[in-house]
N, C-alpha and C positions, 0 to 999 in steps of 0.2 A: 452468564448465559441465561438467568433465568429471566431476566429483565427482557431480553432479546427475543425471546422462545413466548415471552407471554404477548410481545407487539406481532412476531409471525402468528403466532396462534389464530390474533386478532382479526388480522390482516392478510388474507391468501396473495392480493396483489404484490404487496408488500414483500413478502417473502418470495414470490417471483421473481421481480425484481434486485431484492438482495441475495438470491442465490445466482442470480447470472451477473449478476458485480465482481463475488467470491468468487462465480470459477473464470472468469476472467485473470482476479489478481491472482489465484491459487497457478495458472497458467504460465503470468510473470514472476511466481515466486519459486518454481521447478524450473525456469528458465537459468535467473540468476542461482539457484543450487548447485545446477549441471558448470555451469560454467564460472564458479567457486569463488562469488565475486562477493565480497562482503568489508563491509564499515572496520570491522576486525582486521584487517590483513596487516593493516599499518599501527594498530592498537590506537591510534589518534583519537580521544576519544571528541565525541559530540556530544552540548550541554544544553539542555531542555528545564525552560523555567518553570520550576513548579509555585502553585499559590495552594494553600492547605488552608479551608475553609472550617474551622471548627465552630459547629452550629450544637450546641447544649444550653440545658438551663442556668449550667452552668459552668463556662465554657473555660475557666480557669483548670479544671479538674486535669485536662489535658495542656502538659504544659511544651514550654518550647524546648528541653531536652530530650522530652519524649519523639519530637518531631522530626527534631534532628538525627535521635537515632534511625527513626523510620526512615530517614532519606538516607541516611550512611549502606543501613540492610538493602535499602532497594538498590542502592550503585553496586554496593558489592556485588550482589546476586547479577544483574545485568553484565558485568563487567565482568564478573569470575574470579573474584579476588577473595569471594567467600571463605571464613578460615574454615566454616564445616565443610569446604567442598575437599577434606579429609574422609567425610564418610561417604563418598562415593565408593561405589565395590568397585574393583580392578578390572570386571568383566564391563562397567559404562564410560571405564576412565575417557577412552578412546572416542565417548561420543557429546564429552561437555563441551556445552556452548558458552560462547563470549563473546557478549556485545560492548561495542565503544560506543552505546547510547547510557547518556551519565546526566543528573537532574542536579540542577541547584535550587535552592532558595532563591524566590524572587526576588532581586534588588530593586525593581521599580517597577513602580504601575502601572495600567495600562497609560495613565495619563502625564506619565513622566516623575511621577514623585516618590519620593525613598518610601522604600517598605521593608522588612521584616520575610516576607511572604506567606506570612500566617496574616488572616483575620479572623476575629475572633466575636460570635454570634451569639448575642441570648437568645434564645427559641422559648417559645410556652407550650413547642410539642412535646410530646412525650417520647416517640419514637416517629421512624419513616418508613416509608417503604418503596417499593419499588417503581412508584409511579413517578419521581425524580421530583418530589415535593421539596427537597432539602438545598435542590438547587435554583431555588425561586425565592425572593423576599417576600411576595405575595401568599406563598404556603408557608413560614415560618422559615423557611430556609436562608440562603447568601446566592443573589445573584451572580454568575461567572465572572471570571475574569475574559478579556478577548480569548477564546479556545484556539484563536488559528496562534498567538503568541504566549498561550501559556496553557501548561499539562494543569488542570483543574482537579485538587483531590477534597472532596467533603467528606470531615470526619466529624460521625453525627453517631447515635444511641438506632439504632436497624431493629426493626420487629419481627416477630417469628424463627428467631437462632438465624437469621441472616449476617452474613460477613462481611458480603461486600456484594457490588456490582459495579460494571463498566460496558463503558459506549463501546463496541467495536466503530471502525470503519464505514461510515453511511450508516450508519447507526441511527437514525433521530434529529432532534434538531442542531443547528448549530452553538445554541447557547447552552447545550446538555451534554456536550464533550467531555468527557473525563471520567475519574470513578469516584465511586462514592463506599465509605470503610465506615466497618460500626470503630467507635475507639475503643471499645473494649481489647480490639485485636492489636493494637501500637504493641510495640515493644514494654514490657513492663504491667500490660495489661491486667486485667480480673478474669480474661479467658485461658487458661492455664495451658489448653492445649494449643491454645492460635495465639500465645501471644509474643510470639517471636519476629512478628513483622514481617511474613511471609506474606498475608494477604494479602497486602498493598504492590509485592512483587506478582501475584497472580493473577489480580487484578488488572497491573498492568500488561500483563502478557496480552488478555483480552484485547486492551486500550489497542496494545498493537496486532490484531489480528490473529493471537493464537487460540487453537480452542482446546477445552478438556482431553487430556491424553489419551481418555478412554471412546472418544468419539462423542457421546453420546446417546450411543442407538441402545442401552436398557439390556443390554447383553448380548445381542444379536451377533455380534462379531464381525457385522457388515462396516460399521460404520467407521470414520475417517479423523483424524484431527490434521488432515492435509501435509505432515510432513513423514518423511519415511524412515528416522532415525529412530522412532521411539516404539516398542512392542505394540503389539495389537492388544487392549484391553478390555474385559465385559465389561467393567462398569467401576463405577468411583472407590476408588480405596478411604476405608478411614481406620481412624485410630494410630497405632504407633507399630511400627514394624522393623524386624532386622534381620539378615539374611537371605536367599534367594526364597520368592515368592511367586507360584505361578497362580492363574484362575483357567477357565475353559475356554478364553482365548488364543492362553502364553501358555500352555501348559508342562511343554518340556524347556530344558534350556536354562538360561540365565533369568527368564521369568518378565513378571511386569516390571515396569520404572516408577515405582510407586515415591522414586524419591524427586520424580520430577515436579517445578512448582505447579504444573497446571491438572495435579492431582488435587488431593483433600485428604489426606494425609495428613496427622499431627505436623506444627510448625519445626517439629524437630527433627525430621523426615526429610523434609523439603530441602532439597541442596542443592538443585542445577537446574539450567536448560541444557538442550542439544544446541548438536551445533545451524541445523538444518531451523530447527525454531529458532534461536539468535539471526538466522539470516530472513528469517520471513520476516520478523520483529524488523528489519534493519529494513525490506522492501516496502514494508506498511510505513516506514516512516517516510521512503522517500515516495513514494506512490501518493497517500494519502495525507499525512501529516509532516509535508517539508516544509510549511510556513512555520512549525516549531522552531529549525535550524537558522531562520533569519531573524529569528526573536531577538530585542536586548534586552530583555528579561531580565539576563542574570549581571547584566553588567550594573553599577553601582554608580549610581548618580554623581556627577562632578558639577557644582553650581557653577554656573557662568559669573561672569563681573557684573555683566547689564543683560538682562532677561526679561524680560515682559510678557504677562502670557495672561492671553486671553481664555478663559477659564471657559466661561458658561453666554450664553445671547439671553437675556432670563424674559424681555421681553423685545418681539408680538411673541405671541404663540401661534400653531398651526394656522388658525383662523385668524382673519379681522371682521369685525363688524362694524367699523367706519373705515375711510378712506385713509385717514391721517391716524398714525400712530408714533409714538417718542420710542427707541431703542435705547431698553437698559440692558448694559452687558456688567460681568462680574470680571474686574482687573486682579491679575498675582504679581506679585513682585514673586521672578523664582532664581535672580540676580543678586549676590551677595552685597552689592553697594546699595544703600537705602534708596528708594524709587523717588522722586521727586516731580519729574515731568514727562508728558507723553504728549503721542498724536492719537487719537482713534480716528478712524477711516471707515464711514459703513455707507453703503451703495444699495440700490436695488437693482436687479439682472446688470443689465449693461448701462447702464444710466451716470448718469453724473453723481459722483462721490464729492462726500460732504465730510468734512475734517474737524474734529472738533478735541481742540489740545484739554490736556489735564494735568493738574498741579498737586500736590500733597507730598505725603511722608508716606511711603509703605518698608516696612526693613522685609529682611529675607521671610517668603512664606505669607505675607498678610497679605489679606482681598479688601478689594473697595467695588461697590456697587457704583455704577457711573452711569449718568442718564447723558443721551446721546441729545443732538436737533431731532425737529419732529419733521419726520419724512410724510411724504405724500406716494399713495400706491396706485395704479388707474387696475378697474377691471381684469381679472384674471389669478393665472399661479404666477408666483415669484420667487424669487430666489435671495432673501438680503447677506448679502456678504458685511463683515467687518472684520479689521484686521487693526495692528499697532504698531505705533514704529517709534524710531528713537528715543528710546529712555533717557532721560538725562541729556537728551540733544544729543547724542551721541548712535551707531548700529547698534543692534541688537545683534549682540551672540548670539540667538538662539533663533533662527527664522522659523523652525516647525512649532511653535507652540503661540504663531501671532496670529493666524486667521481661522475664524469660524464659518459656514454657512449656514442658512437656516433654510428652508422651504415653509411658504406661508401661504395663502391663498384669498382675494378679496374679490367680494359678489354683490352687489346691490341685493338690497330683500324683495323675494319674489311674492307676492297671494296664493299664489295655484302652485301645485305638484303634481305632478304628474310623471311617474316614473316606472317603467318597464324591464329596462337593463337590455332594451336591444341593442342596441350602438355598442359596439365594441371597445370603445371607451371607457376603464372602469380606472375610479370610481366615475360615476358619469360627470357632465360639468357643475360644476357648482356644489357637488358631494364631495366629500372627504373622508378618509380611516383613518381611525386611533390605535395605533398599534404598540404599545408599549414596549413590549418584547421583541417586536421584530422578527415574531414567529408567524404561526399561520395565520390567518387573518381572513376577513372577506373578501370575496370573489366573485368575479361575475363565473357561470356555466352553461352550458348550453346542453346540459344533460336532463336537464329538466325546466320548466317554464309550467304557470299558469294559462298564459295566455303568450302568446310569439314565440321566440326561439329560445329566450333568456332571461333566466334567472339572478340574484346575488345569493351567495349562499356563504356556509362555515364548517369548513371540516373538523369538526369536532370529535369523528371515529379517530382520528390517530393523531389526536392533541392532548397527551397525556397529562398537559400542565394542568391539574386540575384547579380551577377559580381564578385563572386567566381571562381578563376583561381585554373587548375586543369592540369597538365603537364604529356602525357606518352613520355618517352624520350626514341630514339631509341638507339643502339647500338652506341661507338664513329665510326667515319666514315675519314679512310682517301680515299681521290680521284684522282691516280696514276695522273701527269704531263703527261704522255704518252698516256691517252687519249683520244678522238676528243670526246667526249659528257658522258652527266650524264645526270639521270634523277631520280626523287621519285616519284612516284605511289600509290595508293589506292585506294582502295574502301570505299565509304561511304554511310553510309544511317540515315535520319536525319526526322523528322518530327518537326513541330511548334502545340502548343495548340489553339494558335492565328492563327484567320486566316490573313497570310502573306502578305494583302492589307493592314492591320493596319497600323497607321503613330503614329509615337510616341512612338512603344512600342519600348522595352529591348527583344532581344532577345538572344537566345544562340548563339553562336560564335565558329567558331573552326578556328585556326589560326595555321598557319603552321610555326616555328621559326628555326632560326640556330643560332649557336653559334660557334663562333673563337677562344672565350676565355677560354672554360670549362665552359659555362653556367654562366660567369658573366654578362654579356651581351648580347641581341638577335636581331636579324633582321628577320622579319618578312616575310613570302615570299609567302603565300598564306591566305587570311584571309575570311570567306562566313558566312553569317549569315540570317535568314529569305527565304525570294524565293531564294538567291541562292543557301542558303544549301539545303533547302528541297530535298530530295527525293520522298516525299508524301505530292501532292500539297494541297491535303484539311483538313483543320484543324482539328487534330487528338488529340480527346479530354479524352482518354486512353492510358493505359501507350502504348509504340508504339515496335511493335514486326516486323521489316521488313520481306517480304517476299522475297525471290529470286529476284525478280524483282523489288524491290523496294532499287536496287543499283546504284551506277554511279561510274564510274573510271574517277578521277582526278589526273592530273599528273602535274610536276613542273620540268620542265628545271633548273637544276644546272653548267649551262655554265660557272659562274662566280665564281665556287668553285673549278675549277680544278686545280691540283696542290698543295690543300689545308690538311693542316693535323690536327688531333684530333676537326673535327666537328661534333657539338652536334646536332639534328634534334631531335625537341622538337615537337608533337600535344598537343596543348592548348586548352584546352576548357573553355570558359568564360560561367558561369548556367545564362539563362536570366529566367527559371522556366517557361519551356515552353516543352520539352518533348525528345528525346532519342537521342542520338548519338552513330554511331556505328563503326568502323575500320576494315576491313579485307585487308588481300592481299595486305602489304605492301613491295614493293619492290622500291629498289635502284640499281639501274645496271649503265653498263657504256659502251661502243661501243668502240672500238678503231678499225680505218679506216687500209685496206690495205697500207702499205706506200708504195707499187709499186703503187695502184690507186691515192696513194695523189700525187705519183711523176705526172704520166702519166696522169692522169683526165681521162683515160678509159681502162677499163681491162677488158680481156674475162678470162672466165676460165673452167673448167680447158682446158689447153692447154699443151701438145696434148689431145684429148679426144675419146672418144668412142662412143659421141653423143650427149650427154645433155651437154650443154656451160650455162655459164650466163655473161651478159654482163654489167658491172658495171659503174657505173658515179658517179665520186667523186662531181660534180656539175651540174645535169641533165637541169639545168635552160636553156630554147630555144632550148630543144634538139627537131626538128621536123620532123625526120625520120630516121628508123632503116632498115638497109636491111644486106643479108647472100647472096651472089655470089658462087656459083663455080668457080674452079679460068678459065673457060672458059670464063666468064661472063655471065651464068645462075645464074639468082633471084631465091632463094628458099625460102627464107623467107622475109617476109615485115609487120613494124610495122608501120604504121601513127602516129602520134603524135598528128601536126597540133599546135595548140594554146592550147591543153588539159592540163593537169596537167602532166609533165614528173615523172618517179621514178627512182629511183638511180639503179633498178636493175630488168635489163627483160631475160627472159628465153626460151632457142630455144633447140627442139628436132632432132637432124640433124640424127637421126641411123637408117632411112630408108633412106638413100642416100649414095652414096657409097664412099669408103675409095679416100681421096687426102687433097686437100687442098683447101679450103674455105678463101673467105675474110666477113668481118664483118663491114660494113661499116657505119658509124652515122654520119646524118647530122646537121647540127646546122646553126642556123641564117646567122652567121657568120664565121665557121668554118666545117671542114670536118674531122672527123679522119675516120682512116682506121689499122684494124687489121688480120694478117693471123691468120689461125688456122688449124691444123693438126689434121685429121680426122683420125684413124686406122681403 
């Protein structure tokens, strides 16, 4: 709850929105109550694959008997088979609960291959917290497994006497499903009073929708934990208790349920659910979490004869920056008869497939990196498919594991940029995002804008991944040799949740990158984070909606790019979960200088003219006075300079003065030029 309680906090929308979700299901879950319909009736139970991510320094310390127990405590508790569900008193016998929801150890991975359903992490944290750092390899954590096929539990070292946490239902993102247990608490543990493997059962009550028995409301006696079996409670029990117990909720009677798990209560306390919670547990599963029940998680890998299995596409990548590129994919033999001969087959959209056989030895489990024909891509997004077939000359047992797609995208390089984010079209054409995660990312908005309707922007108010890299990639860019300057441009607008004196904190980051290579590699060329991102200096502690005036234009000198071809200009934004980022008015332009002014170092123009000249300086540095003679030697015009700041280009009205010829005369430190000019 606290994990949950500190994103509502966060987030007023948020908690709008997830309180009219909950009473929604709270509606479906007093429905099915009334009408007594529950996973239990028939005992049949349902098995849900767990993967138990143990992230330590060292990660041996928890081992797999320990794990096992922990899964044995959670079925029994769920089930009702608990042997302490003896210390129930006579007066709650009447209201335990018992679910036929039952967890196994994962037998296979998301990607078909035998597993254990432990993996096992070295981390160089020290401890986590509650920002879901543990569930990310980017923060020292272990990426998930698929959450819609598998009950995700990270057991990791929790800071400040934390136990545990867990996603409720719409909870967050989808790669953050599941809970996360300090291991202190396993069975067996160094927590003497939690270490009976209760938390992982309370935990997951959460996972499915139930909350704290005491409601939460801090004693108020108002507040709900949504089912009607269980006493009205002020507030959390701890420590260790026996016999009837009231508080100023439950005062008379048979007292609080201090022995239910979704107390806090010693683990020795802890003995049951109701039965009214077993069946919300049982609605959240099929409401929210039924793609657990299609899972084959727990079923246990049977190698085929002849399998073939296209692993990974390892090349193009998102991008190309030529037209023609060669497709390397990664082959498995996951077929017990040694792999000898294949077909690969890769296509692009709809086009003509190209077949290109393969020879070798692979026994069960080994990969071979295999370079395909080199294909040709025209203009636009694509789609390359490849797929395998006949191993050994022979069908493939296994048709789910032979075809990959990729989505890739090919653009001629453009000079100019210019980009707004009107068009509804995001990213716009010839743009791309790198989204690793597959979490939040950039977006176009139409809540804000510099200039037109629309913006790109990055919700980083409620991306608590914090150090989540997030890429909008502009158009490829080449930068003509011919010339004298480049530059990139934008506008931005940025706010911090934290106020921007903090020391120590993680903030968001926006870092401006290029690439030489096609985006294998970047250098870095503008990077602001904190006060100097800011645009809005005081700590803006909702989501943040810039106003007009709450922009700045920052620009980057690309001097050291000229002449360069297929350059990738990447904005990065690194989430410190701190509050908005926004992009408008991005432009890339380039100057190229007079070569009569680069020769001469000073030109008038136009010449002959009619009256308006402008007088140009390829290097105005020490220019300290400008003057316009008649060619009698009448002064008609006069600029001072002096020590001021000189500019490359000043402008003289001469069409009240009458037709001949003028001279144009610039002085300088050390030098004097002089130009005629022909008046008509």
């Amino acid at each position: 709850m606290q994990r949950l309680e500190e994103r509502l906090q966060r987030n007023p929308a948020l908690r709008l929105r997830f309180e009219a979700e909950q009473a929604a299901f709270n509606k479906r879950a007093s429905e099915k109550t009334a009408q007594g319909k529950s996973f239990a009736e028939n005992r049949t139970a349902v098995y849900i694959p767990v993967v138990f991510h143990v992230v330590l320094s060292n990660p041996a310390v928890v081992t797999d008997a320990q794990l096992q127990a922990q899964l044995d405590t959670l079925n029994k508790n769920f089930f009702g088979n608990n042997g302490d569900s003896v210390r129930i008193p006579s007066y709650f016998k009447s209201f335990f609960g018992k679910s036929s929801i039952q967890f196994c150890l994962a037998q296979r991975t998301p990607d078909g291959e035998p597993t254990t359903g432990i993996v096992r992490v070295t981390t160089a944290q020290a401890s986590f917290g509650t920002d879901d750092g543990a569930k990310h390899t980017t923060s020292g954590g272990d990426d998930s497994w698929n959450t819609d096929k598998y009950f995700n539990v990270w057991v990791c070292p929790l800071s400040g006497g934390l136990l545990g946490y867990a996603t409720f239902p719409n909870d967050g993102s989808p790669a953050e499903q599941g809970v996360v247990m300090d291991y202190r608490s396993l069975p067996g543990g160094s927590y003497s009073a939690y270490n009976g493997g209760k938390t992982l059962t309370h935990e997951t009550g959460h996972y499915f929708n139930l909350y704290h028995i005491w409601g939460d409301d801090n004693g108020a006696c108002t507040g709900t934990d949504y089912v009607d079996d269980t006493p009205n409670q002020a507030d959390a029990s701890s420590g260790a208790y026996t016999g009837v117990r009231t508080d100023a909720c439950t005062s008379v009677g048979n007292g609080i349920m201090y022995q239910n798990y979704m107390d806090y209560t010693n683990d020795v306390c802890l003995v049951m659910f109701t039965t009214q919670q077993a069946s919300r547990m049982e609605t959240a599963l099929s409401l929210y979490r039924s793609s657990l029940l299609s899972s084959d998680g727990c079923q246990v890998v049977v190698p085929k004869n002849y399998d073939a299995k296209l692993k990974t596409i390892t090349t193009p990548n998102q991008r190309l920056c030529g037209s023609n590129f060669t497709p390397v994919i990664t082959l498995q033999n996951k077929g017990t008869q040694t792999l000898t001969s294949l077909l690969i087959t890769a296509k692009i959209d709809n086009g003509n497939a190209s077949t290109t056989p393969w020879s070798g030895s692979l026994a069960y489990g080994q990969t071979s990196l295999v370079t395909l024909s080199q294909m040709t891509a025209t203009v636009g997004n694509h789609v390359l498919t490849v797929y395998v077939s006949k191993p050994n000359a022979v069908n493939d047992e296994n048709n789910a594991n032979d075809t990959l797609t990729l989505n890739f995208q090919y653009y001629e390089p453009v000079s100019q940029v210019s980009e707004s984010f009107e068009n509804t079209a995001f990213p716009p054409t010839a743009w791309d995002v790198v989204n690793p995660d597959n979490g939040i990312t950039w977006q176009r908005t139409t809540a804000a804008a510099k200039t037109g309707l629309a913006s790109a922007m990055i919700d980083n108010f409620d991306n608590s991944q914090v150090g989540q890299k997030d890429d909008l990639r502009m158009p490829t860019v080449r930068i003509a040799s011919t010339v004298d300057s480049a530059f990139l441009s934008f506008q931005v607008a940025a706010a911090a949740y934290t106020a921007t004196t903090t020391t120590g904190n993680t903030w968001d980051t926006l870092e401006v990158l290029v690439s030489t290579d096609c985006g294998q590699t970047y250098a870095s060329l503008y990077k602001k984070w904190g006060a100097s991102l800011v645009t809005e200096t005081a700590p803006k502690t909702s989501f943040f909606v810039p106003s007009s005036t709450q922009w700045r234009k920052d620009s980057i000198n690309l001097a050291g790019y000229i002449g360069k071809d297929n350059l990738l200009f990447a904005f990065r934004n690194t989430t410190g979960y701190e509050n908005n980022v926004y992009l408008d008015d991005v432009n890339l332009r380039t100057i190229t200088i007079n070569p009569n002014l680069k020769a001469r170092k000073f030109l008038v123009t136009p010449n002959p003219t009619t009256g308006q000249i402008a007088v140009q300086f390829y290097q105005p540095s020490g220019l300290q006075l400008l003057q316009v003679f008649t060619s009698t030697g009448q002064k008609v015009k006069e600029v001072i300079v002096g020590n001021g700041a000189a500019s490359n280009t000043y402008r003289f009205d001469l069409s009240q003065y009458a037709s001949g010829i003028y001279v144009v005369r610039a002085v300088f430190a050390d030098c004097v030029f002089t130009e005629r000019v022909i008046k008509y």
